[in-house]
C-alpha positions in Angstrom: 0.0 0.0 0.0 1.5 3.1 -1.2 1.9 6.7 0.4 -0.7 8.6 -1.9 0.6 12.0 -2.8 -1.5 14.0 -1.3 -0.6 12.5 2.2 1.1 14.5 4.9 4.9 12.9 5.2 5.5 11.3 8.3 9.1 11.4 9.8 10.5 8.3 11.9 13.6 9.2 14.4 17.3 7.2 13.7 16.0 4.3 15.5 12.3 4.0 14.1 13.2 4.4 10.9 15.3 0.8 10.9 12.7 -1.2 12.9 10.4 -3.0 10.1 9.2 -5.7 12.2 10.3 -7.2 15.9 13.4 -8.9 15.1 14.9 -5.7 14.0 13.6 -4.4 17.6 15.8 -7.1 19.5 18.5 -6.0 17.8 18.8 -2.5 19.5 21.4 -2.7 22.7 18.8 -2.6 25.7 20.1 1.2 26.6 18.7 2.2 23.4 14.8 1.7 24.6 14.2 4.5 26.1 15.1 6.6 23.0 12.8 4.2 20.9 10.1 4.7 23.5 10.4 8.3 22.6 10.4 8.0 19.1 7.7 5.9 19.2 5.5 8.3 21.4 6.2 11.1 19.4 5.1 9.1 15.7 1.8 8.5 17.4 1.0 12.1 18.2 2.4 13.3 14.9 0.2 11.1 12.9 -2.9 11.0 15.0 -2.7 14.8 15.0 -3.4 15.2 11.5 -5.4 12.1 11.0 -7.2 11.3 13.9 -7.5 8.3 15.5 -7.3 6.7 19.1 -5.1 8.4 21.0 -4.4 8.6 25.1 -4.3 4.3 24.8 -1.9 4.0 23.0 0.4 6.9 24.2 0.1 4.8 27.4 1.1 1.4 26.1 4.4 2.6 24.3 7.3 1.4 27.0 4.9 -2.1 27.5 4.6 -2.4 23.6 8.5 -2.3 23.2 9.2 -4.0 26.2 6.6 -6.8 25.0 8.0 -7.6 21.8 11.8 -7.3 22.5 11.3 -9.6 25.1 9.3 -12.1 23.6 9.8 -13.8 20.4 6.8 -12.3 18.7 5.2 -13.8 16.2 5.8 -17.1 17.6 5.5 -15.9 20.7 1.7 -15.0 20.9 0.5 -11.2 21.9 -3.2 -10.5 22.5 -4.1 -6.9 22.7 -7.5 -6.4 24.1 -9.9 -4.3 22.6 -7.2 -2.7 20.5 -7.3 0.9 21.0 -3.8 0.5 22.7 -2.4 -1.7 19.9 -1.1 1.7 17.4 2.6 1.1 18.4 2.4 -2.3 18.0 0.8 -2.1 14.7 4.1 0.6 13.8 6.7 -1.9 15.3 5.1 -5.1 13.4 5.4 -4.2 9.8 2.8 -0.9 9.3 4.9 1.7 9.8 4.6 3.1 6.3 1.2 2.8 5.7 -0.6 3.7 8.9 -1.4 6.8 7.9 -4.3 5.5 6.5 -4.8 3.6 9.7 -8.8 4.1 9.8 -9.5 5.6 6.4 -11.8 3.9 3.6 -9.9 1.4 2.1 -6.4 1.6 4.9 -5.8 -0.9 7.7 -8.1 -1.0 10.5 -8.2 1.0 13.9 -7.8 -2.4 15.7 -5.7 -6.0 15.7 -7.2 -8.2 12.7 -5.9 -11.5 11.7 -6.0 -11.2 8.1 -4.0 -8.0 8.4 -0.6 -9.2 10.4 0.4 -12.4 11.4 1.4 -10.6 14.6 -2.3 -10.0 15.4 -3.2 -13.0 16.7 -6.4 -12.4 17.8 -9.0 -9.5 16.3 -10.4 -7.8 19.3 -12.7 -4.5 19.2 -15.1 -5.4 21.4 -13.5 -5.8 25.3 -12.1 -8.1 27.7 -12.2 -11.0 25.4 -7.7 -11.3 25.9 -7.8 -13.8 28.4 -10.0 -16.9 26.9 -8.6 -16.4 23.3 -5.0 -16.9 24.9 -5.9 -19.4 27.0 -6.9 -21.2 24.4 -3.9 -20.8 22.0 -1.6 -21.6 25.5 -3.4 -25.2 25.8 -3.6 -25.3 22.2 0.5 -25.1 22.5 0.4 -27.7 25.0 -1.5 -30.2 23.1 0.6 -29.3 19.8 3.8 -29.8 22.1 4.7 -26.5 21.1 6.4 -26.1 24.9 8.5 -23.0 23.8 5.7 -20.9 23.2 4.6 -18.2 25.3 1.0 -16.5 25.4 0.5 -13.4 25.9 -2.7 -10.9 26.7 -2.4 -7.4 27.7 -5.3 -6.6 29.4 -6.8 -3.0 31.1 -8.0 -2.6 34.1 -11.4 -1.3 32.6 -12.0 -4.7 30.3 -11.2 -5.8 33.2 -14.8 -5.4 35.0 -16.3 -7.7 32.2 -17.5 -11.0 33.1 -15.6 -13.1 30.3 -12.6 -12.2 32.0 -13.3 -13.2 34.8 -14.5 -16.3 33.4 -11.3 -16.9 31.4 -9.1 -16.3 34.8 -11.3 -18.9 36.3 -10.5 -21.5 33.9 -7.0 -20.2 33.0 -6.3 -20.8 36.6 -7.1 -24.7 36.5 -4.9 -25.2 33.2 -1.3 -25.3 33.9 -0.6 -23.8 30.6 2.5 -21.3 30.1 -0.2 -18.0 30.2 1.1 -14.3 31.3 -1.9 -12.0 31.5 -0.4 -8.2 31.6 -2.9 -5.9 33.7 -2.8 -2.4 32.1 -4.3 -0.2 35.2 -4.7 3.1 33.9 -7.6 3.6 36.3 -9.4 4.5 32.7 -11.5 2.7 29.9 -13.2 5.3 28.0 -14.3 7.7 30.7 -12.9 6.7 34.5 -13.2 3.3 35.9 -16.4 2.7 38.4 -16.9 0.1 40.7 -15.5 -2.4 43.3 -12.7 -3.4 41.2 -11.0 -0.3 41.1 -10.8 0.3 44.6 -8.8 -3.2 45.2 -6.5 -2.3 42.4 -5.9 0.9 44.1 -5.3 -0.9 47.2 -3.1 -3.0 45.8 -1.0 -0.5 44.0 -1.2 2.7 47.0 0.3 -0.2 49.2 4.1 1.0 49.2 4.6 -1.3 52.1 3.3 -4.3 51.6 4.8 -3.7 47.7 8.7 -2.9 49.1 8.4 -5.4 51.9 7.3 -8.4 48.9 10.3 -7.1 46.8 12.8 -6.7 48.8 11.8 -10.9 50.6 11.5 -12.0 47.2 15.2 -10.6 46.1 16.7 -12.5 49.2 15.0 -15.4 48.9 15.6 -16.3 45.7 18.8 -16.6 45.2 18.7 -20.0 46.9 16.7 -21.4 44.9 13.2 -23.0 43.9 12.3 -24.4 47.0 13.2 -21.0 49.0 11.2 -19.3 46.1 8.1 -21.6 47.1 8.4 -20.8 50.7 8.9 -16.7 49.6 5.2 -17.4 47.6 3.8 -18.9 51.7 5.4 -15.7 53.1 3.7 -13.5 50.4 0.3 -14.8 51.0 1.0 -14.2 55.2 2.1 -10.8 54.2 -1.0 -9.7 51.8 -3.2 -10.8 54.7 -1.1 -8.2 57.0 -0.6 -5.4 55.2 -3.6 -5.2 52.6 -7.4 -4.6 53.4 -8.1 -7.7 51.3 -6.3 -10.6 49.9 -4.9 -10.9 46.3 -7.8 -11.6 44.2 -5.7 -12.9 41.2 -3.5 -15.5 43.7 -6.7 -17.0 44.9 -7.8 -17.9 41.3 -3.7 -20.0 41.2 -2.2 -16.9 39.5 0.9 -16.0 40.3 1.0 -11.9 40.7 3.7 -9.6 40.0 3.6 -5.8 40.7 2.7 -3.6 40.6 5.3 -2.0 39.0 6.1 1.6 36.5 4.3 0.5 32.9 6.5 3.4 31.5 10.2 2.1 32.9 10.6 0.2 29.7 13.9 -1.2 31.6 12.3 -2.4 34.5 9.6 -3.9 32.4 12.0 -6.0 30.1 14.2 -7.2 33.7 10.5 -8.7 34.9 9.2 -9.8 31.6 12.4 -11.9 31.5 12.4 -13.3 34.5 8.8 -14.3 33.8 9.5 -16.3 30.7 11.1 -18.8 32.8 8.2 -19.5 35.9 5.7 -21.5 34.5 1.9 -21.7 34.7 -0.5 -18.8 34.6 1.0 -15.4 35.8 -0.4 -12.0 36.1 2.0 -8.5 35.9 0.4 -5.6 37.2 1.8 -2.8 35.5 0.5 1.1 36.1 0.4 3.4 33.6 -1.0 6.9 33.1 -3.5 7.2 29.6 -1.9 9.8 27.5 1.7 9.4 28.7 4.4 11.6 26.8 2.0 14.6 25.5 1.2 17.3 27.9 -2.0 18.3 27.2 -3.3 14.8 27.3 -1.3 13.9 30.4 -3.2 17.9 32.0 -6.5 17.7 30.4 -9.2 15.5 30.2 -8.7 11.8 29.6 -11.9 10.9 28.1 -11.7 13.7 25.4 -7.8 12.5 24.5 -9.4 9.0 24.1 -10.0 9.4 20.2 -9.7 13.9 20.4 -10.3 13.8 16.7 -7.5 16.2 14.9 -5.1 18.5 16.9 -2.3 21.7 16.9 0.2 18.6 18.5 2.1 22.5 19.0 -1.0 23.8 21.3 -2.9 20.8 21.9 -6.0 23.0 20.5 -8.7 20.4 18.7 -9.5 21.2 14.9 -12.9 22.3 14.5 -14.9 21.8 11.0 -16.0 24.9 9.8 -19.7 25.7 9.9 -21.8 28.0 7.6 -24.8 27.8 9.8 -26.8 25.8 12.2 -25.9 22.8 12.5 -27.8 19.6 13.6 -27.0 18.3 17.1 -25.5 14.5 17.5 -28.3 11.6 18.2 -26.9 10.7 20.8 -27.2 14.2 22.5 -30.4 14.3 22.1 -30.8 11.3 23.9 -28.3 12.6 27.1 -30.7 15.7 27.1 -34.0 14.3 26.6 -32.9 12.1 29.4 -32.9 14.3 31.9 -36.0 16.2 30.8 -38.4 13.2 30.9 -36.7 11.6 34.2 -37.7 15.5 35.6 -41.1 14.4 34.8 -41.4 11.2 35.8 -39.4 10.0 38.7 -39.3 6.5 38.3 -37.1 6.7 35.2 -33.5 5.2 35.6 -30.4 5.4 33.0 -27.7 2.5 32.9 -24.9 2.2 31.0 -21.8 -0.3 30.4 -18.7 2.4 30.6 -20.0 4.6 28.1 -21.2 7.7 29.8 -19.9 10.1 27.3 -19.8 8.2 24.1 -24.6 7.6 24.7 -24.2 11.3 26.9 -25.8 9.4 29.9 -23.3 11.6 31.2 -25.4 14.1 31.3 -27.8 12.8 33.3 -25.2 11.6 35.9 -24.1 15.2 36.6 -28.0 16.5 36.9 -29.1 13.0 38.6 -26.4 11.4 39.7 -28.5 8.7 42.3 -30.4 7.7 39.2 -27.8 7.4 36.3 -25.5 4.1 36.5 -22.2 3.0 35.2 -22.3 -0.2 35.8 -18.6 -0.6 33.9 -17.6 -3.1 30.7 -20.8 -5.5 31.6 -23.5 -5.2 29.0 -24.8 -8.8 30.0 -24.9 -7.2 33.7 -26.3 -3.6 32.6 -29.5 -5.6 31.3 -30.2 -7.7 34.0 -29.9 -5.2 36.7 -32.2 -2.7 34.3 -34.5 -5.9 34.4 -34.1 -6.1 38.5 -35.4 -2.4 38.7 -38.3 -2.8 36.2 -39.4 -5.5 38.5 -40.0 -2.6 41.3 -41.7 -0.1 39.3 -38.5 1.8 37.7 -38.6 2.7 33.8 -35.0 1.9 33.0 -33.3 3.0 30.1 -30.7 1.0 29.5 -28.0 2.6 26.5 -26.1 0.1 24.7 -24.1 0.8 21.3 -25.7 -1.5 19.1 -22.9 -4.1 18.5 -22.2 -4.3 22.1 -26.0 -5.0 22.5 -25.2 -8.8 20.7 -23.1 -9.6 24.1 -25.9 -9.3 26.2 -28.7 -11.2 23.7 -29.4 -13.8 26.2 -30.1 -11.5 28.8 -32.7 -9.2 26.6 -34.3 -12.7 25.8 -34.8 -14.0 29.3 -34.4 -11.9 31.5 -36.3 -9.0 29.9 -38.6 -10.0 27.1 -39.8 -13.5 28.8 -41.1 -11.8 31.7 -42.4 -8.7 29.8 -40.3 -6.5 32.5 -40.7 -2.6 31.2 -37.0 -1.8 30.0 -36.5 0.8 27.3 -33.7 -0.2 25.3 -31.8 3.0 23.2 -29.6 1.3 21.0 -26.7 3.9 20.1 -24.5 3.5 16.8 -27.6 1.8 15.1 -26.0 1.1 11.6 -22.9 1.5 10.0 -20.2 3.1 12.4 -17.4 4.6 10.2 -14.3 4.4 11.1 -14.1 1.9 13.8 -15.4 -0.9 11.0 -17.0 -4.0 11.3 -16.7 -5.0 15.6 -18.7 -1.1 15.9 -21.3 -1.4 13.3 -24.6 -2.2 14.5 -26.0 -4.3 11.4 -28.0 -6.7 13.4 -29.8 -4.8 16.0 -33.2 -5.0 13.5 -33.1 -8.6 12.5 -32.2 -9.7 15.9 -34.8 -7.9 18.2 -37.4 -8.2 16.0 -37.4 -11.8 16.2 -38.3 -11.7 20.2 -42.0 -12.2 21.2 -43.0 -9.1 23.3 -40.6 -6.4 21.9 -41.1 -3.5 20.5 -38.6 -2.2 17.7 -38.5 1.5 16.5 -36.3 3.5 14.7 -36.9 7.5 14.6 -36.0 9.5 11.5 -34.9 12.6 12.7 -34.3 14.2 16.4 -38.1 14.8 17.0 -38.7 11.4 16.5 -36.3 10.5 18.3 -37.7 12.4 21.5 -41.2 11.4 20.7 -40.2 7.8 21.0 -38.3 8.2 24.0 -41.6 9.9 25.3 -43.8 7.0 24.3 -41.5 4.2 25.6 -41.7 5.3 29.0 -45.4 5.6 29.6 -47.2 3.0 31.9 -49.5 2.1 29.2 -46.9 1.4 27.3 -45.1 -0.9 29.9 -43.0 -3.8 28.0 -39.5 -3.9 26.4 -39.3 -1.0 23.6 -36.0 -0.6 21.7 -35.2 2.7 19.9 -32.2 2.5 17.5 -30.3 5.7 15.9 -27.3 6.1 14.5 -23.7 7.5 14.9 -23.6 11.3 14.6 -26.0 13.9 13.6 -29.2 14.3 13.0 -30.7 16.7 10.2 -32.8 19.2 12.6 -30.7 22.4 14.3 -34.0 23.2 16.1 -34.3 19.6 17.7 -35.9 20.5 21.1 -39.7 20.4 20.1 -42.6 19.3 22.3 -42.9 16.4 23.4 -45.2 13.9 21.8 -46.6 10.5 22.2 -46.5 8.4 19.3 -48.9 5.6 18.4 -47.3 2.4 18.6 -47.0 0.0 15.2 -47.8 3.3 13.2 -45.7 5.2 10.5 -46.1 8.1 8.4 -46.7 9.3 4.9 -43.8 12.1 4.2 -44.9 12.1 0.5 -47.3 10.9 -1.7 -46.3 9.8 -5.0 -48.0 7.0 -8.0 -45.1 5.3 -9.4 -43.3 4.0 -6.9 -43.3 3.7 -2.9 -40.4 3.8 -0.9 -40.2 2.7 2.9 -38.0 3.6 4.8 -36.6 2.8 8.8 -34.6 5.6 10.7 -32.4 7.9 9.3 -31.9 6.6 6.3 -35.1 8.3 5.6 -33.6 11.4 5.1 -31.9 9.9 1.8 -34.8 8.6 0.6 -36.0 12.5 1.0 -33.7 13.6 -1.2 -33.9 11.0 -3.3 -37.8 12.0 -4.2 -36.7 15.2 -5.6 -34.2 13.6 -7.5 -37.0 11.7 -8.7 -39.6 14.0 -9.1 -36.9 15.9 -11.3 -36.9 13.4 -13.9 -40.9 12.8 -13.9 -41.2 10.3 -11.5 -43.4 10.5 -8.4 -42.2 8.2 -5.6 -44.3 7.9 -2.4 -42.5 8.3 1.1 -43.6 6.2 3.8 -41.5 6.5 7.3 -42.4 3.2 9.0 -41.0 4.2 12.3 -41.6 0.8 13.9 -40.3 -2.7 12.0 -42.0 -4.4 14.8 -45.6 -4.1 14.9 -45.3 -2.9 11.8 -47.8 -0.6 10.3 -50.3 -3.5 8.8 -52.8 -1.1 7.4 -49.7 1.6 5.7 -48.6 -1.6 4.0 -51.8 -2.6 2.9 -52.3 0.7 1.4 -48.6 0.8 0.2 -49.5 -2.5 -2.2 -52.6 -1.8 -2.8 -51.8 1.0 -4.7 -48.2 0.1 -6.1 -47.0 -2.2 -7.9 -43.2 -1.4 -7.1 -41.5 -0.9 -3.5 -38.7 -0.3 -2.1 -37.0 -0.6 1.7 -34.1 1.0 2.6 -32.2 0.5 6.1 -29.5 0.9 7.9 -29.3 -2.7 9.0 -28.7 -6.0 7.4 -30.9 -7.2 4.7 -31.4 -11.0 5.5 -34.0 -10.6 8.6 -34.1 -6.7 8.8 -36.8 -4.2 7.7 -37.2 -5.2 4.3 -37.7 -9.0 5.0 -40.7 -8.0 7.5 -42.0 -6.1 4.5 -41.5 -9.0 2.1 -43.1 -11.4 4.7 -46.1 -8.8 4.6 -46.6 -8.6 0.9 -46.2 -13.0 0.7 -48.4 -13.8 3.6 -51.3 -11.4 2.1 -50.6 -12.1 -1.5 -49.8 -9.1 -2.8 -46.9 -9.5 -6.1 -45.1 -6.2 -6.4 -41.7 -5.8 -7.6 -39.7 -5.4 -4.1 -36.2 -4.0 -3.8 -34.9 -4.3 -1.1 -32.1 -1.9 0.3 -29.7 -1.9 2.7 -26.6 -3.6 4.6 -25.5 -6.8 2.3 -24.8 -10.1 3.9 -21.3 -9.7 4.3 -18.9 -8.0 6.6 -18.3 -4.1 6.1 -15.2 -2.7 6.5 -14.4 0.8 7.8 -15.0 4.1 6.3 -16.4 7.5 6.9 -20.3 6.7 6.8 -21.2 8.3 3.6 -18.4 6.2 2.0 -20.6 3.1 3.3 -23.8 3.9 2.6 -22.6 4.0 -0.8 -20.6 1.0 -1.1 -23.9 -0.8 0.1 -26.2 0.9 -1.8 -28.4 2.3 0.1 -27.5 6.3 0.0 -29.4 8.9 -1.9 -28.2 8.2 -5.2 -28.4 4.5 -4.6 -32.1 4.7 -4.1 -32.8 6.9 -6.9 -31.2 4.2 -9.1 -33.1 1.9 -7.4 -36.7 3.8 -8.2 -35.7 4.3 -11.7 -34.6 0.7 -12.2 -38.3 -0.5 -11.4 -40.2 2.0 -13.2 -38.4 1.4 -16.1 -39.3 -2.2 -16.0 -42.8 -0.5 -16.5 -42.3 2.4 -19.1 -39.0 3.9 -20.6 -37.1 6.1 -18.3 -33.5 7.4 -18.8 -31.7 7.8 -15.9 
């Protein structure tokens, strides 16, 4: 992949510049690493400046990333990054260097880890806290293939931390003796700041300077007579956590052997450890601390959450690049939602907002300031967010539980039983609806549609613009109403500057005609609505007359529209922001067979495959479904009818 022309030039310091993949790492004399670190640090921020990108994580993970694969004999050694947003200087140090910066951008290499990509992504991660079973299973998977050389690596944060799967694969790992270091990056920080018990026993753990020094310094003097006084230094560290710290070592009790916590940015310190690692076997856990945003001053003085992914900066100033505006301009959906939030639980006091560790990214946050006893981060724990949402609907409470529509699919089973079976009342706002952009195929919500509209009791709406959105978030919490009720939306904005309009309650399992029109009809779910819009007057402009119906609910769906819609034409088409097979359009097409209607459907939307990343309009495009795309679409069908010339 070449450097197009147009691209900023990108400038690698003396040592940088010679490193292509990890063996040209180990070469370096150790004293060198803390000038790579530096370079290294300082590639990040130059590119992410100028073309965006995640950010603080990986500033944070630089001394661990070359510590990691100088040490380790990476790719046969295995490295499992979770989540990913950390994994930019490994992706420089493992072959990407000259092409990352289109790292992100329609048609580059992706944000996160992907197997296809690098042999030295072993895993592809983008949703969290998956690290731990994936390596566990390629550790026994060396054992069985008497690959005894191997080590397994998974470099963990304290924030994917919270998630159940890892505890579950530290349960499990514990019981294998297989040759398994888990790395704990505590950062004290996912997205926004860690919540919950966790993070008070890591802080425990790591404020303890005595029980830390006193460990270190019996450990040093013990071992140096060997294994057997090294067994009787692990006894003494057991009697010593049980002195010195409010709470055993949670990671010893599950057979781990623990190290740390010691300076994630002492690149020296981490290669001595990692070392001396290599050679104890069975599953072993380093606890390293590290500060997001290392290295760049106004990350390291400002806010954490906005140097997460800050968009593009002055790396001079530290001053965030604003897009220029000739007007108005339409807030983000997911504004909307943080502020309608807050104005209907004013109103009705037995609303509730949860969360999984995304209180800025949904703008729960919001409501947390102005409510802060009735807002929830419940941290990295979808499957958790919507069983406790179901626990307070049992009492009375209208919880709305926000979950990005991908990370929705890791809680199914709980939305299925816990929720739907008993009919509990949990309003379900289902952020990043759609395609994502640039965070690619783990972030786009494709399925959300097909999935929930499948499950007996639910109700599934999609709002086309802002004051839709509101309206539904009105209707879904009224006691009449009382039931599961999804809303989906999408990533971004929304197409009204004056969004704050009164609120209304919608009748549910009806739509609305935006246009009438004779020789073709064109359904549409959510925003993509807004194309087909445009896409009328395209229409009209060339002499054909298309009819706009926004469904706003796939499930009930508007019987006695659709009725009217084939009754009346003899060509249709859907268009969503969802996958095709099960979606929108295949509850219209089971419509039109079970009442014997024969129209010519076309049916628009996400294909059945997987869609890689992109700026959103790219996407639409590439699947067909943008303004232009249905247009096309509309003329195609009439033409099959009378000639038209596009």
């Amino acid at each position: 992949m070449s450097t197009p022309s147009n691209q900023p030039e990108f400038h690698p310091g003396e040592l940088l510049r010679n490193i292509e993949i990890p063996a040209d790492l180990r070469k370096l004399a150790e004293e060198k690493l803390p000038q790579l670190c530096d370079e290294l640090r300082q590639y990040i921020i130059d590119l992410v400046s100028v073309k965006g990108g995640h950010f603080g994580a990986s500033l944070g993970v630089v001394e661990l990333t070359v510590a990691l694969h100088y040490v380790f004999e990476t790719p046969h050694d295995q490295l499992v990054w979770d989540v990913g947003h950390q994994a930019y200087g490994h992706k420089i140090l493992t072959g990407r260097r000259n092409v990352f910066h289109t790292n992100r951008i329609y048609k580059g290499i992706s944000g996160f880890p992907k197997r296809s990509e690098s042999e030295y992504d072993t895993f592809g991660v983008g949703h969290s806290s998956t690290s731990i079973s994936a390596a566990l299973g390629m550790a026994v998977a060396a054992n069985r293939k008497g690959e005894h050389d191997r080590q397994v690596v998974a470099v963990i944060g304290d924030g994917a931390m919270t998630a159940g799967l890892a505890f579950e694969g530290l349960n499990h790992a514990g019981i294998e003796k297989s040759n398994l270091l888990v790395v704990l990056n505590d950062n004290c920080m996912s997205i926004d700041p860690n919540v919950g018990a966790l993070k008070e026993y890591l802080n425990d753990i790591t404020t303890s300077h005595t029980y830390n020094k006193v460990k270190d310094e019996v450990w040093k003097v013990l071992s140096k007579f060997g294994p057997d006084a090294q067994k009787m230094a692990s006894k003494l560290s057991d009697g010593l956590k049980s002195a010195l710290l409010k709470h055993s070592n949670l990671f010893e009790s599950l057979n781990f052997r623990y190290f740390g916590p010691i300076d994630g940015h002492d690149v020296d310190r981490l290669v001595k450890v990692m070392r001396d690692l290599k050679d104890i076997p069975g599953p072993k856990l380093l606890h390293v601390v590290t500060r997001k945003g290392k290295g760049f001053k106004f990350s390291e003085e400002g806010n954490p959450t906005l140097w997460h992914a800050p968009g593009l900066f002055d790396k001079n100033t530290g001053q965030l690049v604003k897009a220029a505006s000739n007007g108005p301009t339409a807030p983000k959906y997911q504004d909307v939602f943080g502020h309608t939030m807050v104005e209907l639980a004013e109103a009705n006091p037995k609303i509730m907002g949860i969360t999984p560790a995304m209180p800025s990214g949904c703008s729960l946050n919001i409501m947390m300031k102005a409510m802060p006893e009735r807002a929830f981060d419940v941290g990295i724990a979808e499957q958790h967010a919507v069983t406790f949402s179901a626990g307070l609907a049992t009492q009375g409470m209208v919880p709305f539980c926000n979950i990005y529509s991908s990370f929705m699919q890791r809680a199914y089973d709980q939305v299925v039983h816990d929720v739907a079976l008993q009919n509990l009342h949990v309003v379900f706002c289902l952020d990043r609806g759609g395609l994502a952009g640039a965070d690619g195929p783990t972030h786009h919500g494709a399925f959300d549609i097909a999935y929930f509209r499948c499950i007996p009791n639910m109700v599934v709406s999609a709002p086309m613009n802002e004051q839709e959105l509101r309206n539904l978030m009105y209707t879904a919490q009224l006691d009449k109403n009382a039931g599961p009720f999804s809303i989906r939306y999408p990533r971004g904005n929304g197409v009204m500057p004056e969004w704050r309009t009164p609120l209304e309650e919608l009748p549910i399992g009806k739509g609305r005609k935006v246009r009438d029109g004779k020789d073709v009809a064109i359904l549409t779910i959510g925003h993509p609505g807004n194309f087909a819009v445009k896409a009328c007057e395209t229409l009209a402009a060339k002499g054909i007359h298309a009819a706009h119906y926004d469904m706003r609910f796939v499930k009930p769906i508007d019987e006695e529209m659709l009725h009217e819609v084939f009754a009346r034409h003899s060509a249709v088409i859907t268009v969503e922001d969802g996958c095709i097979q099960g979606g929108f359009g295949s509850a219209v097409a089971e419509f039109m067979a079970d009442h014997g209607y024969a129209a010519k459907l076309k049916r628009l939307g996400i294909p059945d495959q997987w869609i890689e990343h992109g700026e959103q309009p790219q996407l639409w495009k590439e699947c067909g479904f943008d303004t232009d795309a249905i247009a096309q679409a509309a003329v195609e069908l009439v033409s099959k009818r009378r000639a038209v010339t596009v």
